[in-house]
C-alpha positions as CSV (number, residue, x, y, z in Angstrom):
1,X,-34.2,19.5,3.0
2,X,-34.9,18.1,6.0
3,X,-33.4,14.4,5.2
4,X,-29.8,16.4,3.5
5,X,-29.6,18.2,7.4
6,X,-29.9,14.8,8.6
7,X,-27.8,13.0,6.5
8,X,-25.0,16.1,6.7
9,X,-25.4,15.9,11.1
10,X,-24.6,11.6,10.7
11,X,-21.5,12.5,8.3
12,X,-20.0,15.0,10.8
13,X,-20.4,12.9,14.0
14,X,-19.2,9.9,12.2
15,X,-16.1,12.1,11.2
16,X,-15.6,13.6,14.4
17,X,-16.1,10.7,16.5
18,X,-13.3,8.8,13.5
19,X,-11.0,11.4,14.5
20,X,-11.1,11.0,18.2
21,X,-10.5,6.9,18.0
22,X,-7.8,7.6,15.9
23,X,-6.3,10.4,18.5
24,X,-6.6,8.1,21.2
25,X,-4.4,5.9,19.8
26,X,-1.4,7.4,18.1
27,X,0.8,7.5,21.2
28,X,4.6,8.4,20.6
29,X,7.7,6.1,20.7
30,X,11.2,5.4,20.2
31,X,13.4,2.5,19.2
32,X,16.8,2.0,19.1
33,X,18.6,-1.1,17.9
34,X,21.8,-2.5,19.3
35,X,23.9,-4.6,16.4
36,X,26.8,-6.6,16.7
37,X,29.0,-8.6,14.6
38,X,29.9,-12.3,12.7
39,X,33.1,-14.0,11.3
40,X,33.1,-16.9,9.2
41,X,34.0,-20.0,11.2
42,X,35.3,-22.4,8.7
43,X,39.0,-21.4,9.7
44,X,40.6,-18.5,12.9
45,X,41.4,-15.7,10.7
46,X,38.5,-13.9,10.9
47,X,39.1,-12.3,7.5
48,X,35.2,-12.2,6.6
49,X,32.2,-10.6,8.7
50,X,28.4,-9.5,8.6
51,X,28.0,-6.7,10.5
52,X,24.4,-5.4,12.0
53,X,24.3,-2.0,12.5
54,X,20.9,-0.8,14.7
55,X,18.7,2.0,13.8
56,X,17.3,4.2,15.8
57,X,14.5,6.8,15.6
58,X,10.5,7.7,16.3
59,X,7.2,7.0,15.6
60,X,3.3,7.3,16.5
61,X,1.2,4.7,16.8
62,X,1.7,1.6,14.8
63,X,4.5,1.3,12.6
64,X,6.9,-0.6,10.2
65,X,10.5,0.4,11.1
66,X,14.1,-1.3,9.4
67,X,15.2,-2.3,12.6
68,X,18.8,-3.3,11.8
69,X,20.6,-2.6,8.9
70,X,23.5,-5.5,7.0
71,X,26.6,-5.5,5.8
72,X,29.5,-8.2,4.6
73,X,33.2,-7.9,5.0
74,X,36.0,-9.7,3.7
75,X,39.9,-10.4,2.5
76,X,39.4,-13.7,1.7
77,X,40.8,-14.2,-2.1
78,X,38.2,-16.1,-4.6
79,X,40.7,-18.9,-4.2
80,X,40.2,-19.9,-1.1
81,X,36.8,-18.3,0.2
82,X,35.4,-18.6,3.6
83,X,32.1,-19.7,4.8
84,X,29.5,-18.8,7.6
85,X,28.0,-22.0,9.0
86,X,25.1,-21.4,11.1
87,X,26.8,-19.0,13.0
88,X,24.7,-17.9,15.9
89,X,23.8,-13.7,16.5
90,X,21.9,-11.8,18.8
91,X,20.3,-8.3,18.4
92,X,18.6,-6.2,21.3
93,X,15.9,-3.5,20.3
94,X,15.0,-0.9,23.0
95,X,11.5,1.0,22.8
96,X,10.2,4.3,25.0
97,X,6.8,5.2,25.7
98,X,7.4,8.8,24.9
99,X,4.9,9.7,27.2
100,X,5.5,8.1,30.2
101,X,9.1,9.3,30.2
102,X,10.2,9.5,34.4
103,X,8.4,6.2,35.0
104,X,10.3,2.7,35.8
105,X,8.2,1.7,33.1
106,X,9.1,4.0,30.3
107,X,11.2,1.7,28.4
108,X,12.3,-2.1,27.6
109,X,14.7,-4.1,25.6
110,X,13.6,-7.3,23.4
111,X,16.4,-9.8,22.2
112,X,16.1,-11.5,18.8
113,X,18.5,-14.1,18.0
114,X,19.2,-16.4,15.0
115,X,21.7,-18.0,13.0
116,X,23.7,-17.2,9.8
117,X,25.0,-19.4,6.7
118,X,27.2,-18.6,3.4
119,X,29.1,-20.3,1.0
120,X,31.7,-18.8,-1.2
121,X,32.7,-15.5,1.0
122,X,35.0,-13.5,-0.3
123,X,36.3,-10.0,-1.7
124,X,34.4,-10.8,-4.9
125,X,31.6,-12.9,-3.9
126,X,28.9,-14.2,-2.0
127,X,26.4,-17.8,-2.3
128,X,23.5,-18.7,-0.6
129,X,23.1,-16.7,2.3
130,X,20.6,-18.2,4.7
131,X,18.8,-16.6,8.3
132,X,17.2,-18.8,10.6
133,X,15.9,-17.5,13.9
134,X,16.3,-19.2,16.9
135,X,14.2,-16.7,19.1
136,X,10.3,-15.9,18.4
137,X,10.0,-12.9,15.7
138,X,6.9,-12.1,17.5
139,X,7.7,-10.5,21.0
140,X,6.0,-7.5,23.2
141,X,6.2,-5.8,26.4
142,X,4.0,-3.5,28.5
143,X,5.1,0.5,29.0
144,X,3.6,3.5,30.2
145,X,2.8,5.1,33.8
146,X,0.2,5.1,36.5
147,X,-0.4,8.6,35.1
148,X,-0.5,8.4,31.3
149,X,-1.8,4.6,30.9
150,X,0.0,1.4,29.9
151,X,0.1,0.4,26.0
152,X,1.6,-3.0,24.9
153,X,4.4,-2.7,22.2
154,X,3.9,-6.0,19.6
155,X,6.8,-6.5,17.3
156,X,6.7,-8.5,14.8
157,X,10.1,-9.4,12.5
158,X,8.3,-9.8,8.8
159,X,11.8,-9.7,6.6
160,X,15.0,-10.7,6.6
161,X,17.1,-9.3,3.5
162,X,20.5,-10.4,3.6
163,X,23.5,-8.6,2.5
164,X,25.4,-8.6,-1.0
165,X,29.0,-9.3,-1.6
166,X,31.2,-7.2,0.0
167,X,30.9,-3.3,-1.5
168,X,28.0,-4.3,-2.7
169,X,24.8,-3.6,-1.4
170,X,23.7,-3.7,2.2
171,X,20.7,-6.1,3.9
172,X,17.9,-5.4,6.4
173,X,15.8,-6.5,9.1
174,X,12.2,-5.1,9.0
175,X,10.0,-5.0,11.6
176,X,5.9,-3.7,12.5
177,X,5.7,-2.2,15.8
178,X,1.5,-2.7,16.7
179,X,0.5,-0.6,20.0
180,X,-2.4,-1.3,22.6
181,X,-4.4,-0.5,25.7
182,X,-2.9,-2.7,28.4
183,X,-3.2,-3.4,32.0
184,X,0.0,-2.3,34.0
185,X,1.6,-3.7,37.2
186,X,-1.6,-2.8,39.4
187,X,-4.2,-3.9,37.6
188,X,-5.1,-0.8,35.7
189,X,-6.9,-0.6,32.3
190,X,-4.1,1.1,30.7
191,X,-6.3,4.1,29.8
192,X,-5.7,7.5,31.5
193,X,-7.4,8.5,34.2
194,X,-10.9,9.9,33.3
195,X,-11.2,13.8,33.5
196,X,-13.0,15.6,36.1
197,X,-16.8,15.7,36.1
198,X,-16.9,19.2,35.6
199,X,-14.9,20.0,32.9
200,X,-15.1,22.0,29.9
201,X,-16.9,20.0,26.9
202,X,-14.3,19.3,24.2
203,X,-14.7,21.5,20.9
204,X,-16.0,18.2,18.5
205,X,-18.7,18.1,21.7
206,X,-19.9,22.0,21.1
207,X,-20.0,21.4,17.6
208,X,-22.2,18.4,17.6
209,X,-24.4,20.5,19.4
210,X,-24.3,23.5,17.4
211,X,-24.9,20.8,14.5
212,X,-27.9,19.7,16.2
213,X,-29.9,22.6,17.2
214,X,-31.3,23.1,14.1
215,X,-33.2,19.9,13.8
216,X,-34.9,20.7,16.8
217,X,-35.9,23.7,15.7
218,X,-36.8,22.5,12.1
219,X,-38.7,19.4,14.2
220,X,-40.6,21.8,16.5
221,X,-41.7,24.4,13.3
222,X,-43.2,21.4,11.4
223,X,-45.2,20.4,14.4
224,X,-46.4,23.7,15.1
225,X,-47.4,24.3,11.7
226,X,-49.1,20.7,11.2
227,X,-51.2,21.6,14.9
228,X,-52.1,24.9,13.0
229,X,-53.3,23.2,10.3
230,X,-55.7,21.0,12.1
């Protein structure tokens, strides 16, 4: 009996203390991508593009998130097709600490840039589309406040999925977003500040000790009863 109480009291605080980590952590952000757009450069016309729309949205704590989305374009006839030839981009992603909205801090942008190839562009095709990028695909910056703490924002590009022939399908660029405790401008730990000494215990903290009482008891009975026995 005793050693299931036990067992049951290591699960709980294990689980409780699981809970809080992972609390701690899951702070919540937003992104928003800013596109742009590419023409072929094998004559002036223009007459075929790849377009890179940004997304935009929320999440808590780390994340994957399709940062830009692709599209291709063109007039060009099958006869005479154009072609991309590394033909250089570049794409700006903004983040928000969602909780340290106000501060100067609250947001920042990182710039990815690359360059873009394909052969055969037209209105009924596309060949070989290649990405290189010319920028690191693994950037970060440090947001937050003096008040709420300062996290650092990793993100990493891990995919590249280029676009179909025009009408046909549409690319993306995927990205993981990885968030930690970080030291701000002043030197701080990037934690909140600690509560006040005095205040009231947390509820996980009152049911640990509700958990615990028991054994104590259960603890002092048996020795009582052993000292009885002598």
């Amino acid at each position: 009996m005793q050693r299931s109480l036990v067992s049951f009291i290591a699960v709980a605080i294990a689980s409780l203390s699981f809970a809080a980590g992972a609390r701690a952590e899951d702070f919540p952000w937003s992104y928003k991508g800013d596109g742009t757009e590419i023409f072929n450069n094998n004559n002036d016309a223009k007459s075929s593009s790849i377009s890179f729309t940004g997304s935009s949205g929320g999440a808590t704590g780390d994340s994957g998130i399709v940062i830009f989305n692709l599209a291709s374009f063109s007039t060009a006839e099958l006869s005479a097709p154009d072609s991309f030839t590394t033909v250089p981009y570049g794409l700006t992603l903004t983040l928000g600490d969602t909780k340290s909205l106000g501060s100067d801090k609250t947001s920042g942008t990182l710039t990815f840039s690359g360059e873009f190839s394909a052969t055969k562009v037209s209105k009924d095709s596309f060949l070989s589309p290649v990405n290189t990028f010319t920028s690191p695909t693994l950037q970060s910056l440090v947001l937050g406040s003096d008040a709420e703490g300062f996290r650092k924002y990793s993100v990493e590009i891990l995919s590249f999925t280029p676009p179909g022939k025009p009408g046909s399908g549409v690319g993306s660029i995927y990205a993981e977003v990885r968030i930690n405790p970080a030291e701000g401008p002043g030197g701080g730990t990037g934690e909140p500040p600690p509560p006040p000494t005095n205040h009231t215990p947390e509820p996980s903290t009152l049911i640990l000790a509700g958990l615990g009482l028991p054994i104590l008891g259960l603890v002092w009975r048996r020795r009582q009863k052993k000292t009885q026995e002598d």
